[in-house]
N, CA, C and O of each residue as an XYZ file, in Angstrom:
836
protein
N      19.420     33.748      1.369
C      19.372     33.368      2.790
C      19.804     31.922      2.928
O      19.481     31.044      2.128
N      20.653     31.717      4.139
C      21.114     30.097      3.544
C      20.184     29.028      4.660
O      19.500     29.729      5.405
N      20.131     28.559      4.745
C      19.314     27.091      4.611
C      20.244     26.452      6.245
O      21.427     26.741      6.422
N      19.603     25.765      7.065
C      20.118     25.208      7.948
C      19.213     23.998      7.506
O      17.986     23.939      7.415
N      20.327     22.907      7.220
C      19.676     21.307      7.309
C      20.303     20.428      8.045
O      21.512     20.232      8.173
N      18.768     19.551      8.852
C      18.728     19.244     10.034
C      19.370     17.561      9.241
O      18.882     16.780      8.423
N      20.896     17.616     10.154
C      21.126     15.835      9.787
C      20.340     14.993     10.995
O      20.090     15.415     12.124
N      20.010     13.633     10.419
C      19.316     12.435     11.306
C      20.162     12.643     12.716
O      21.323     13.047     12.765
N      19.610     12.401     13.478
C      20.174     12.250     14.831
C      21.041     11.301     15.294
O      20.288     10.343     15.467
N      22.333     10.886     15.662
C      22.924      9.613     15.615
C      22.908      9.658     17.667
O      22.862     10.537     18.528
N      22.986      7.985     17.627
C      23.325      7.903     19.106
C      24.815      7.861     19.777
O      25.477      8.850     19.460
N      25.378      7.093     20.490
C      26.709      7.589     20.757
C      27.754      6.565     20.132
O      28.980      6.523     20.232
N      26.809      5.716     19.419
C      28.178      4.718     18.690
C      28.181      4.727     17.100
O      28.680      3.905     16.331
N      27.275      6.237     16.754
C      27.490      6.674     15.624
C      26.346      6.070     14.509
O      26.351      6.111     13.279
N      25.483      5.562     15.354
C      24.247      4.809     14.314
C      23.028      5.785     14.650
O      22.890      6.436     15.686
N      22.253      5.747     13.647
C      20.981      5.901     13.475
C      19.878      5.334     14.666
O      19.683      4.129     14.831
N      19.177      6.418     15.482
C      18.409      5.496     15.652
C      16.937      4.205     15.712
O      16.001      4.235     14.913
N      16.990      3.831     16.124
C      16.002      2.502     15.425
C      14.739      3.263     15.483
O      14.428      3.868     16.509
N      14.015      3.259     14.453
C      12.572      3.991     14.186
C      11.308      3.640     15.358
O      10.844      2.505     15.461
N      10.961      4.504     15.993
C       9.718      4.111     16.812
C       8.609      2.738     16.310
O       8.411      2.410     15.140
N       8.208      2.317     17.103
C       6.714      1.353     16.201
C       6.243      2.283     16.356
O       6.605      3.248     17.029
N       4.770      2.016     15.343
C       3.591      2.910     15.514
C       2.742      2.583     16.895
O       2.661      1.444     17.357
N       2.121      3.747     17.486
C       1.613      3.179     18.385
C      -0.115      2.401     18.410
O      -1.128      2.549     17.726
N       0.222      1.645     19.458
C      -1.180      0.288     19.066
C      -2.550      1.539     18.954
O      -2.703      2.625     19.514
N      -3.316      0.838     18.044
C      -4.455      1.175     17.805
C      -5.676      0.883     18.988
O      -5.869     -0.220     19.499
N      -6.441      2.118     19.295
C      -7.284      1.349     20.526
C      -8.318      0.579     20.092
O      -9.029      1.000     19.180
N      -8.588     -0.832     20.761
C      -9.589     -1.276     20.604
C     -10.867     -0.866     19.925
O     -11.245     -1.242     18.815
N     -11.282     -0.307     20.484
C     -12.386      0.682     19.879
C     -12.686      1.239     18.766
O     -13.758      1.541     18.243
N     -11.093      1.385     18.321
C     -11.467      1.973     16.976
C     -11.672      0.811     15.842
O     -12.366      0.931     14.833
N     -10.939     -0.303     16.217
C     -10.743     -1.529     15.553
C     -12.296     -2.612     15.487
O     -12.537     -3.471     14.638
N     -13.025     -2.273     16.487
C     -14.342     -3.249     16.849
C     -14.963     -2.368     18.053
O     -14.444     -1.572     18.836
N     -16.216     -2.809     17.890
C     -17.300     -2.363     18.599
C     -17.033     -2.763     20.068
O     -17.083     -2.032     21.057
N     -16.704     -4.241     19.989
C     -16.844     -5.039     21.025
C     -15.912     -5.681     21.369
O     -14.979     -5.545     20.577
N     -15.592     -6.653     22.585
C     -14.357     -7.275     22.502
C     -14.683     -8.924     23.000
O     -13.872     -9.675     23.542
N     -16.244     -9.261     22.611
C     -16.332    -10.673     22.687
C     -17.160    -10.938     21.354
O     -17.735    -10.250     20.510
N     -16.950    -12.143     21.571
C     -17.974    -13.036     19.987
C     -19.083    -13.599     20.683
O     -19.265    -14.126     21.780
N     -19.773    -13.307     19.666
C     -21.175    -14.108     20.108
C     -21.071    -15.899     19.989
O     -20.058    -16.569     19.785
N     -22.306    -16.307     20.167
C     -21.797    -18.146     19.876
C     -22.303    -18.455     18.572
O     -22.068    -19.556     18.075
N     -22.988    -17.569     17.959
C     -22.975    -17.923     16.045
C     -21.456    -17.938     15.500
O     -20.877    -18.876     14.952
N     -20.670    -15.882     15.970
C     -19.573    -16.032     15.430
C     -18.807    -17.389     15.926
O     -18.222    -17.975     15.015
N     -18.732    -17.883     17.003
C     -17.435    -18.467     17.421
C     -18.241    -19.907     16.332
O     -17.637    -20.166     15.292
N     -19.190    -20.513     16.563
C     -19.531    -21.586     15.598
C     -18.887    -21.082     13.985
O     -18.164    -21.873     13.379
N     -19.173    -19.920     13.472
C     -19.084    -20.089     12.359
C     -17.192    -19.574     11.898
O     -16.708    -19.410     10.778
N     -16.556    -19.449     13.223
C     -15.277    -19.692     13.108
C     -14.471    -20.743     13.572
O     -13.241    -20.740     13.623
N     -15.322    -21.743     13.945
C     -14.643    -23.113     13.894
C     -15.273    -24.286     12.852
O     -14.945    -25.472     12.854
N     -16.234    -23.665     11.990
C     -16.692    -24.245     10.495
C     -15.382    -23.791      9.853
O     -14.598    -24.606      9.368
N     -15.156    -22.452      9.860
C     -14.247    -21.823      9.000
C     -12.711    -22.658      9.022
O     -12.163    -23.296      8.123
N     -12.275    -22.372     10.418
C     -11.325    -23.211     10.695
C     -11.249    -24.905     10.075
O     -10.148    -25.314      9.708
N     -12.303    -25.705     10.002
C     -12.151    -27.115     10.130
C     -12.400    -27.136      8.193
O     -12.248    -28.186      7.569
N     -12.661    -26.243      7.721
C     -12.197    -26.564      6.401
C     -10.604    -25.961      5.631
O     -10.283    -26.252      4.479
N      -9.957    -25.286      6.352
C      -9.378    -24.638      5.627
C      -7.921    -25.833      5.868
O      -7.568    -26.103      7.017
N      -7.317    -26.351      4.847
C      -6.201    -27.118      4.609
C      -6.351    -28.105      5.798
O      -7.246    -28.381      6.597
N      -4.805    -28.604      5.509
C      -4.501    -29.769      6.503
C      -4.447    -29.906      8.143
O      -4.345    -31.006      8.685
N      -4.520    -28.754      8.823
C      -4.636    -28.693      9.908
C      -5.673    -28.244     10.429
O      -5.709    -27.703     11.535
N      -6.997    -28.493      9.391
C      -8.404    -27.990      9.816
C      -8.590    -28.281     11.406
O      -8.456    -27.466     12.318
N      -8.951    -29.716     11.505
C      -9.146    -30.237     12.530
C      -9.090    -29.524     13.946
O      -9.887    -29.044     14.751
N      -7.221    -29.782     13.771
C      -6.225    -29.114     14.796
C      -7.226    -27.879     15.225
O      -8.090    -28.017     16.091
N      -7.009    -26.724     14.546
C      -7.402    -25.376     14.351
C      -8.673    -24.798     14.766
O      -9.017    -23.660     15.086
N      -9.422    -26.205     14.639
C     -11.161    -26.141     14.847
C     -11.109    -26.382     16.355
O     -11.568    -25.500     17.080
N     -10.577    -27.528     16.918
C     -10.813    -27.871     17.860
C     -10.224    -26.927     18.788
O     -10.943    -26.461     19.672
N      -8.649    -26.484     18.675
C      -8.387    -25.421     19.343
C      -8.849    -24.343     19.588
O      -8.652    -23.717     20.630
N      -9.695    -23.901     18.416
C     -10.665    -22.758     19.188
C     -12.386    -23.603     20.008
O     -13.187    -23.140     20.820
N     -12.342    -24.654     19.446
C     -13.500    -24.898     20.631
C     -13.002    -25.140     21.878
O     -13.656    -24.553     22.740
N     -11.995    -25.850     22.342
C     -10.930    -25.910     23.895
C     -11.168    -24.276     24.278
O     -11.990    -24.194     25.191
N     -10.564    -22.658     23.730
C     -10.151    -22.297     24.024
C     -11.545    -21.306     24.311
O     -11.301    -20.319     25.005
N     -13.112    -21.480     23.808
C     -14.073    -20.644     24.178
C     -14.551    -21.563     24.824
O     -15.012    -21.106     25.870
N     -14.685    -22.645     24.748
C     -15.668    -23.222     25.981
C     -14.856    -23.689     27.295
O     -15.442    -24.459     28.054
N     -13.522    -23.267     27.620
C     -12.923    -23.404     28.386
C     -12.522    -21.797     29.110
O     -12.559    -21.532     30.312
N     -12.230    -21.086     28.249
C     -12.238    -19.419     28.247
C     -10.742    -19.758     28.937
O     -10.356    -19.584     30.093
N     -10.168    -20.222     27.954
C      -8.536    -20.014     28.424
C      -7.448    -18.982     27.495
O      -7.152    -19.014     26.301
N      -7.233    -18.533     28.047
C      -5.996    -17.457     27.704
C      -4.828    -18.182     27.069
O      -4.368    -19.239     27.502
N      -4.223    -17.285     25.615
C      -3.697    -17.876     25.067
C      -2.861    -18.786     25.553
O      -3.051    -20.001     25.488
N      -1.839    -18.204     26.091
C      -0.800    -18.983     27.042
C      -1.157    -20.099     27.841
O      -0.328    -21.004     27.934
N      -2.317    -20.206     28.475
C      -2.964    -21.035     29.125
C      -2.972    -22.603     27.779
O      -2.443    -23.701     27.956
N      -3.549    -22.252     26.866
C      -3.924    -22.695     25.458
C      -2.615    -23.807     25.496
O      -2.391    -24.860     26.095
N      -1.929    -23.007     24.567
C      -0.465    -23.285     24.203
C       0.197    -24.199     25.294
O       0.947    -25.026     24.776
N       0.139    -24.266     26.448
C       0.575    -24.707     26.966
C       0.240    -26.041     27.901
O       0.895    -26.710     28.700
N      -1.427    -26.089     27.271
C      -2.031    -27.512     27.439
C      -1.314    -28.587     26.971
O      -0.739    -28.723     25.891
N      -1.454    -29.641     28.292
C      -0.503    -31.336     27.841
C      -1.696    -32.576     28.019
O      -2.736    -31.926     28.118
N      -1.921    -33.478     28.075
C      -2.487    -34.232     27.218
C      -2.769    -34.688     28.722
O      -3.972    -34.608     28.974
N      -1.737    -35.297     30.153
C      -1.938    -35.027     30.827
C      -3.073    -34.302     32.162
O      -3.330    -34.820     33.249
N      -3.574    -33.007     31.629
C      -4.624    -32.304     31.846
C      -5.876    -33.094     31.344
O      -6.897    -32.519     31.720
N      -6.079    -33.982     30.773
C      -7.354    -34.408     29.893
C      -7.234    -35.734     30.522
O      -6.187    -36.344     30.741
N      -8.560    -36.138     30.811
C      -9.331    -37.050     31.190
C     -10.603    -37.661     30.578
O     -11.757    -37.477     30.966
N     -10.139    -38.502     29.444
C     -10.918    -38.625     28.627
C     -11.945    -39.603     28.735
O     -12.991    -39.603     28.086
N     -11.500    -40.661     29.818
C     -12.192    -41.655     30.340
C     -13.453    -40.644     31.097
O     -14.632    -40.576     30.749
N     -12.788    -39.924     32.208
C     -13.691    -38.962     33.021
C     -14.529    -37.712     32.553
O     -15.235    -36.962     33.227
N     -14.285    -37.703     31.383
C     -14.428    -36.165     30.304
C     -14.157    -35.289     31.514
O     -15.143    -34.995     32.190
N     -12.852    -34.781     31.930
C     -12.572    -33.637     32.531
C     -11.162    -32.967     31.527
O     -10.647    -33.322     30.467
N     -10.963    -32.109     32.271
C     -10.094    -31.380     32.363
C      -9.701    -30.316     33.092
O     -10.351    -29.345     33.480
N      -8.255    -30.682     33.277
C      -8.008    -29.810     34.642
C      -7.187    -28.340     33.920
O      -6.353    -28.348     33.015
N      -7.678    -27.289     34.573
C      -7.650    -26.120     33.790
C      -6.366    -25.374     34.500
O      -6.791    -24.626     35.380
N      -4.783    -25.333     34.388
C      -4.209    -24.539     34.869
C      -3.960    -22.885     34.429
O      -3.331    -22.527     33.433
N      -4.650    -21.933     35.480
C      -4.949    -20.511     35.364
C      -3.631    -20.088     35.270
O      -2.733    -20.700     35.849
N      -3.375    -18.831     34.411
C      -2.135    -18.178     34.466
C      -2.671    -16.838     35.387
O      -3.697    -16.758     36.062
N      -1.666    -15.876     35.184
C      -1.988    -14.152     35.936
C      -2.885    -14.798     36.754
O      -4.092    -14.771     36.512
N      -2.407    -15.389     37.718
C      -2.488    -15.766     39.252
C      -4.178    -15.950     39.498
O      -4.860    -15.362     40.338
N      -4.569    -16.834     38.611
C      -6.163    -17.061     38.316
C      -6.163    -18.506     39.121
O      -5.114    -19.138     39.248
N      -7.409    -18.974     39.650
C      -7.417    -19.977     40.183
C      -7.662    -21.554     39.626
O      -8.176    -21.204     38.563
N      -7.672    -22.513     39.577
C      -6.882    -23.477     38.979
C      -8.582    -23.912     39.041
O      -9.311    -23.379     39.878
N      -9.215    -25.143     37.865
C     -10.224    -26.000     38.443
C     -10.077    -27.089     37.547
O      -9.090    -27.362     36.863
N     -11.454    -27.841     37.642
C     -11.603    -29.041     36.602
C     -12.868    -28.431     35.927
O     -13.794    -27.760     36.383
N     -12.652    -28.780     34.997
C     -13.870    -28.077     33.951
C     -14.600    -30.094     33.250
O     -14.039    -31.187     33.184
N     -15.678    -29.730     32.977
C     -16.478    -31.034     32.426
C     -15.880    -30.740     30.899
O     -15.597    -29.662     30.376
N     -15.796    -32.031     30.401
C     -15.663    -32.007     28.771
C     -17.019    -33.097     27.696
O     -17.350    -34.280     27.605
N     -17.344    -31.981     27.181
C     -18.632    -32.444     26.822
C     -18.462    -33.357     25.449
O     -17.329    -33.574     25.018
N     -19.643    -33.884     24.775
C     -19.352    -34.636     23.424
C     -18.429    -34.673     22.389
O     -17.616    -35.524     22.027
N     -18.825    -33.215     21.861
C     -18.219    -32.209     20.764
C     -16.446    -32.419     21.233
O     -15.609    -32.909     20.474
N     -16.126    -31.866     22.799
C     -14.943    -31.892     22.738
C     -14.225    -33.158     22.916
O     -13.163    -33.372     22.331
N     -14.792    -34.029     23.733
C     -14.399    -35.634     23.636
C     -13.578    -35.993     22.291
O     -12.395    -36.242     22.059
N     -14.856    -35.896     21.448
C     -14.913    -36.347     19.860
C     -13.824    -35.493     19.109
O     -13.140    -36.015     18.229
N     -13.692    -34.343     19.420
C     -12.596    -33.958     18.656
C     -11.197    -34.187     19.162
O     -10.296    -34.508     18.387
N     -10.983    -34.009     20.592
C      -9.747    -34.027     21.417
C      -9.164    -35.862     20.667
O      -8.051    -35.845     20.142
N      -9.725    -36.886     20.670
C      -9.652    -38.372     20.474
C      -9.419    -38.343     19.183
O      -8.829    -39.394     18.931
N      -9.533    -37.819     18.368
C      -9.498    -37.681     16.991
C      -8.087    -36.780     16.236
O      -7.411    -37.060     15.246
N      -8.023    -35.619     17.192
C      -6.426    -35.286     17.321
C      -5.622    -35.848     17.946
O      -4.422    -35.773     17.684
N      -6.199    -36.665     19.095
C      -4.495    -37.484     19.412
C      -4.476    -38.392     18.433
O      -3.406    -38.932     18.712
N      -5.036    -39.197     17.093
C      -5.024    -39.941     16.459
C      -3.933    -39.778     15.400
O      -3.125    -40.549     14.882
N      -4.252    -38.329     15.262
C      -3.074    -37.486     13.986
C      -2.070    -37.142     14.727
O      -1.063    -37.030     14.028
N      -1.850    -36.889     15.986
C      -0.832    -36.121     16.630
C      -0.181    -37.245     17.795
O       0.154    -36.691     18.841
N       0.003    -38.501     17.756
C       0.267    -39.223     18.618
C       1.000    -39.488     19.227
O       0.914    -40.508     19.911
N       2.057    -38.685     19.254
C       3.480    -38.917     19.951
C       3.638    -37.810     20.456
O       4.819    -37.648     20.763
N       2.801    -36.688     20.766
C       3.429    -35.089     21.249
C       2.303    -35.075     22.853
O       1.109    -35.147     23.144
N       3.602    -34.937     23.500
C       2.710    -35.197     25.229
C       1.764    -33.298     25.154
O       1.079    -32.939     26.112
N       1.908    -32.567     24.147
C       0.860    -31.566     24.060
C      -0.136    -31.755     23.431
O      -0.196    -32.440     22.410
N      -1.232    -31.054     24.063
C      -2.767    -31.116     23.125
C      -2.673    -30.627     21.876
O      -3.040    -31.334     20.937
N      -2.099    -29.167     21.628
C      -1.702    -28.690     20.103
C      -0.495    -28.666     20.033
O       0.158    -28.122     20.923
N       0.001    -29.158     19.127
C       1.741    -29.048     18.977
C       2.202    -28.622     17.503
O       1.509    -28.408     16.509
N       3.453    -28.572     17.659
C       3.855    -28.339     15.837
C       4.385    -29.445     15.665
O       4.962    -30.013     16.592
N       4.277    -30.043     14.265
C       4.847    -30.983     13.537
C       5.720    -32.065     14.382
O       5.393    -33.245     14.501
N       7.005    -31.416     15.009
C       7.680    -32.107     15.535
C       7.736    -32.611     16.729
O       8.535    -33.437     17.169
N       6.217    -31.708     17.626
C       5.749    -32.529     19.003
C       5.963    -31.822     19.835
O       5.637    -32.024     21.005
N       6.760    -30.500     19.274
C       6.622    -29.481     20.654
C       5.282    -28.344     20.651
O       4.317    -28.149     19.913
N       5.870    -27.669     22.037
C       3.826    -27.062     21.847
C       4.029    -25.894     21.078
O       5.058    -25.341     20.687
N       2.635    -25.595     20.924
C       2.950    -24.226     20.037
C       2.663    -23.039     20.775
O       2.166    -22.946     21.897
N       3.153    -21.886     19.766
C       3.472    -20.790     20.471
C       2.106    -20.011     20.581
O       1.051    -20.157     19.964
N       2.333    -19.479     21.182
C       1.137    -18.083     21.494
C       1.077    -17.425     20.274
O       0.019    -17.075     19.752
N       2.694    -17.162     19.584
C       1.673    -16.430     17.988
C       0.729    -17.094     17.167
O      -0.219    -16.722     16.477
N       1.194    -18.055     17.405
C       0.855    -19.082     15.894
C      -0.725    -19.228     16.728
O      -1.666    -19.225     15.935
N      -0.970    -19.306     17.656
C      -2.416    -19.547     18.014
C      -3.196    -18.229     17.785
O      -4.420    -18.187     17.902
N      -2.486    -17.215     17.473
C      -2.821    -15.668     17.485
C      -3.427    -15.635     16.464
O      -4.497    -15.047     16.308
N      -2.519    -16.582     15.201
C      -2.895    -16.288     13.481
C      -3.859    -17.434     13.025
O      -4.554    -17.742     12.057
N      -3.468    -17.947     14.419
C      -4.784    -19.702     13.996
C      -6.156    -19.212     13.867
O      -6.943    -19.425     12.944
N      -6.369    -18.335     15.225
C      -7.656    -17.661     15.640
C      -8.163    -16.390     14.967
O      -9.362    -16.113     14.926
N      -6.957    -15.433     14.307
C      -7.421    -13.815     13.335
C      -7.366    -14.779     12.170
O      -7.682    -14.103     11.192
N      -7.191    -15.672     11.893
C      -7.308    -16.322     10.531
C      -8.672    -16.787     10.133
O      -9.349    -16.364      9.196
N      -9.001    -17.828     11.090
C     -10.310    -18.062     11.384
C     -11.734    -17.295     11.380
O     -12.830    -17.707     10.999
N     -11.287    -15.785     12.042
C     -12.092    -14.805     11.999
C     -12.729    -14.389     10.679
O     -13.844    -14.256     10.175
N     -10.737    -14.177     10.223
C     -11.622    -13.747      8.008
C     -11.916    -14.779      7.788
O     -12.850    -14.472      7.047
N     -11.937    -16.185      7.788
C     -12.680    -17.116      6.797
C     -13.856    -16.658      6.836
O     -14.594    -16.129      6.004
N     -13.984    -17.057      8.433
C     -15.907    -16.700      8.637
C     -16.424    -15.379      8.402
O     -17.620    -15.349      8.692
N     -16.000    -14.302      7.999
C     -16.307    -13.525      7.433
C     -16.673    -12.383      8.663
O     -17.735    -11.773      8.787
N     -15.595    -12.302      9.429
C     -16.694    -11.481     10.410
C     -16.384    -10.197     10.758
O     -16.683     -9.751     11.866
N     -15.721     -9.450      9.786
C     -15.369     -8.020      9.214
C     -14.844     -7.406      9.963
O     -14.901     -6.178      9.909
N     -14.047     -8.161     11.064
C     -13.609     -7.189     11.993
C     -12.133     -8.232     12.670
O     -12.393     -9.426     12.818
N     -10.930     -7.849     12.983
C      -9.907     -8.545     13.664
C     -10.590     -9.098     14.881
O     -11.438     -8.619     15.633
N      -9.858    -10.448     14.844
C     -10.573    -11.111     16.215
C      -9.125    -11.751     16.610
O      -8.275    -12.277     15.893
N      -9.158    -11.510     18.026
C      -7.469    -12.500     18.629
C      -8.129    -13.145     19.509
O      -9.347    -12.972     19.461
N      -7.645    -13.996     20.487
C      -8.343    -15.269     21.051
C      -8.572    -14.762     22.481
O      -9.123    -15.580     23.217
N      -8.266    -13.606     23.006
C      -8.911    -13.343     23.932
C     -10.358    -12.976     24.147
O     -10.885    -12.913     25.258
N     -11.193    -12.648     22.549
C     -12.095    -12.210     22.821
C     -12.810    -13.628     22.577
O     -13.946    -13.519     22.115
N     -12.332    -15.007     22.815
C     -12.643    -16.220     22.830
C     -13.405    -16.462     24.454
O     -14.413    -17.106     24.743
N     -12.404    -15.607     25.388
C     -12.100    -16.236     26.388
C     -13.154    -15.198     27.191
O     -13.691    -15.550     28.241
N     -13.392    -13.866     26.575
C     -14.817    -12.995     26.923
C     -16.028    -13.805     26.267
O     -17.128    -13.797     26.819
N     -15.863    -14.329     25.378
C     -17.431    -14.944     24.818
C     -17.500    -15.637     25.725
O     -17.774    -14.781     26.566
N     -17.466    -16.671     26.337
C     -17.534    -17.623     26.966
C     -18.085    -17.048     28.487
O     -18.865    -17.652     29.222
N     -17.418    -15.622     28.769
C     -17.866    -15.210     30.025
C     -19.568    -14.360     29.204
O     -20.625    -14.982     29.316
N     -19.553    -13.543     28.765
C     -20.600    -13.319     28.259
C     -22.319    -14.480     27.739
O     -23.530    -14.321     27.895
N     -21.410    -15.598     27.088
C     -22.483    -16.470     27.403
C     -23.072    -16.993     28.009
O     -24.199    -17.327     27.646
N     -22.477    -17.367     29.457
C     -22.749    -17.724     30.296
C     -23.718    -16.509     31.171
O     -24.938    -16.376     31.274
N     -22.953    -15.988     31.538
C     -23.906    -14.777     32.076
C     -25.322    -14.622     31.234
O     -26.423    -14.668     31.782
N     -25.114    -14.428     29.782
C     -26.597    -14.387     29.503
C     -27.674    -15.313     29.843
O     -28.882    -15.096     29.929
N     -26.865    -16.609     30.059
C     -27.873    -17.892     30.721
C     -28.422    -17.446     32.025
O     -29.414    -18.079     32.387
N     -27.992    -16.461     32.852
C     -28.517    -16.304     34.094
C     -27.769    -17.395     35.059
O     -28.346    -17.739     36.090
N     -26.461    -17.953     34.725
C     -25.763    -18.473     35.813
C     -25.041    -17.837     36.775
O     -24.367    -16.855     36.467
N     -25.080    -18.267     37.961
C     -24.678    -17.613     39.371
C     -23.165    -17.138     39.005
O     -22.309    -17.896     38.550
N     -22.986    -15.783     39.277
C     -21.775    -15.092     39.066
C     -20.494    -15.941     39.719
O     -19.430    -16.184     39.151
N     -20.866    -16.303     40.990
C     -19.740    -17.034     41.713
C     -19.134    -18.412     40.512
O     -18.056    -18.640     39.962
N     -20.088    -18.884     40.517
C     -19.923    -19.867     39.412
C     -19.053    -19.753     38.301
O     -18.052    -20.439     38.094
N     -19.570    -18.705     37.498
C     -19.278    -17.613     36.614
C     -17.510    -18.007     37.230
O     -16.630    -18.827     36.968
N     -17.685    -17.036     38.018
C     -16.199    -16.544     39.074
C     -14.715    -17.890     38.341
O     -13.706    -18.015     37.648
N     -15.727    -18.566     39.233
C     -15.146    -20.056     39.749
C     -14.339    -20.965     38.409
O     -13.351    -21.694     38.492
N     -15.031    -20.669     37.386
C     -14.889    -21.586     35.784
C     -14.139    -20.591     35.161
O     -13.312    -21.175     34.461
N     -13.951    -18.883     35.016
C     -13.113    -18.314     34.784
C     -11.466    -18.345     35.228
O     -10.441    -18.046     34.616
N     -11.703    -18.806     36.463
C     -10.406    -18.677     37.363
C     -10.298    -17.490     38.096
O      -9.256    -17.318     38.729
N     -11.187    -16.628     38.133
C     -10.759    -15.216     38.337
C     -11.015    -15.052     40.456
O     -11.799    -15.369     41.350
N     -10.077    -14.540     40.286
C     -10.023    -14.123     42.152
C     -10.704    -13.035     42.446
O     -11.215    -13.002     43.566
N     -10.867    -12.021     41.650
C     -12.071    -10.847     42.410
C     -12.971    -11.166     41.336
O     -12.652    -11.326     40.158
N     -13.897    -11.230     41.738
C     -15.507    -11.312     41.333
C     -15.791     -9.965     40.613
O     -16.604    -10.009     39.690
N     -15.219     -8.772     40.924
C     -15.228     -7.576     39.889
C     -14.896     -8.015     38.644
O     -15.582     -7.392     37.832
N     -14.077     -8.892     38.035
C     -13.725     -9.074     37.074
C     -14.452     -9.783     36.073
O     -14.316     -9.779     34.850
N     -15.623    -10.679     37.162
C     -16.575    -11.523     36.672
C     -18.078    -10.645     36.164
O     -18.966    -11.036     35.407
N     -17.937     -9.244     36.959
C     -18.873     -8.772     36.802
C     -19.692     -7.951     35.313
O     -20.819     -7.783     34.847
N     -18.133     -7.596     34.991
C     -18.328     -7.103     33.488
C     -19.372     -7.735     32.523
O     -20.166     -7.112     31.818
N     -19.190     -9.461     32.644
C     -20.165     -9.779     32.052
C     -21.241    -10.204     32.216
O     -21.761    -10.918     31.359
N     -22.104     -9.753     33.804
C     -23.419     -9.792     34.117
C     -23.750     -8.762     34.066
O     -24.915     -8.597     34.428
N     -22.959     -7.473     33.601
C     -23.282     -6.461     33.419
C     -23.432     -6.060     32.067
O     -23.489     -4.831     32.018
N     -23.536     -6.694     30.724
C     -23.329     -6.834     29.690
C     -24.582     -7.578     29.137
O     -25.065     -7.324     28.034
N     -25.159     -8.697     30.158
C     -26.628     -9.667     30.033
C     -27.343     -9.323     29.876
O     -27.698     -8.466     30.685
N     -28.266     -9.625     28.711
C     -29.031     -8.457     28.388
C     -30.687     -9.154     29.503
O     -31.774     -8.691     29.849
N     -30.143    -10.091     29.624
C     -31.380    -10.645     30.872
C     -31.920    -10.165     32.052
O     -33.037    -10.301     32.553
N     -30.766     -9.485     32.459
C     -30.980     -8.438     33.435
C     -32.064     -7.554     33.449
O     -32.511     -7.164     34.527
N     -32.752     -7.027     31.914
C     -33.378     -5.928     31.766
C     -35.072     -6.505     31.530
O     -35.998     -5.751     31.230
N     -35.213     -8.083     31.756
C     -36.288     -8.354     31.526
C     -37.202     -7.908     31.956
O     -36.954     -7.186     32.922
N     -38.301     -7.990     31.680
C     -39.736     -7.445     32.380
C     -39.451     -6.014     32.728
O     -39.850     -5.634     33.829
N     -38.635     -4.914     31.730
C     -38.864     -3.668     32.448
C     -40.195     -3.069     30.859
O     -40.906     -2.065     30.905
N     -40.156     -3.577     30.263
C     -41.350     -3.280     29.570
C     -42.420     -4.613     29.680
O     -41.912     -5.731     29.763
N     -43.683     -4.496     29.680
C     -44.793     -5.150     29.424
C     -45.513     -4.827     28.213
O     -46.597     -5.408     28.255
N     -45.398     -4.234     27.280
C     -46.175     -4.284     25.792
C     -45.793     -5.694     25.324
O     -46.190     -6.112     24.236
């Protein structure tokens, strides 16, 4: 009996065509969750501030980017400009049409932000590469899943779930959602809600033992 064999499929200029990606893995299957607590994020900016020559850099960029809860792009695209170091502010420009504010800058970040412009002194960006331009959204991608395995925290982490811790912590403090709202950037308050809905404060006093 003879055999019909199937040749590769060509397109119309006689090539092969380019192999599908695999498709993305869902969340879910990858992690439980999609924020860090504030042990993990501490013990991934220990991790960060030892590992080689750009500890520092690396450390501080993930403390900017959870206690600010900025989105990568947002990140990357911080200028030196934005910082008010005399005033400890910083002015937070929102991307995906989020609303713009000034955020307070506390000790920790003072002390580190002053300490990287020391090493980095000629680049009008907060994180830059070598030669003073800013850096990219990947490289902050591998700054932050890098960080994750030092600290050991058995699971892929990318820097958005930087920018959920930060909403999650707060909410567990029992701060006013609007507030909440307001320091996120976010324009519907649904969006803020996820993480007062996540607080585990909410559930106090439903037992008395």
């Amino acid at each position: 009996m003879s055999r019909v064999i199937q040749l590769p499929q060509t397109s119309k200029t006689g090539k092969s065509p380019e192999p599908r990606p695999p498709k993305r893995v869902p969340n879910a299957e990858v992690r439980s969750r999609e924020y860090l607590t504030p042990a993990e994020v501490e013990a991934m900016i220990a991790a960060a501030k030892g590992a080689g020559r750009y500890g520092h850099r690396d450390a501080t960029l993930i403390l900017l980017t959870y206690r600010h809860a900025l989105r990568v792009s947002e990140l990357a695209a911080l200028r030196r400009d934005q910082v008010d170091l005399e005033q400890g502010t910083l002015h937070v420009n929102r991307l995906k049409n989020g609303t713009p504010s000034v955020h307070p800058l506390r000790g920790p970040e003072l002390r580190a932000l002053r300490k990287l412009y020391r090493e980095y002194p000629d680049s009008p960006y907060i994180f830059s590469t070598e030669r003073g331009g800013p850096m990219t959204t990947s490289t902050v991608r591998k700054i932050v899943a890098r960080a994750g395995e030092l600290a050991g925290l058995g699971f892929p982490v990318h820097p958005h779930m930087l920018r959920h811790a930060t909403g999650y912590y707060l909410a567990s403090k029992g701060h006013d959602p609007r507030a909440i709202q307001a320091y996120l950037g976010h324009r519907n308050i649904q969006h803020t809600c996820r993480y007062t809905e996540l607080a585990p404060g909410r559930f106090n006093g439903f037992w008395s033992d």
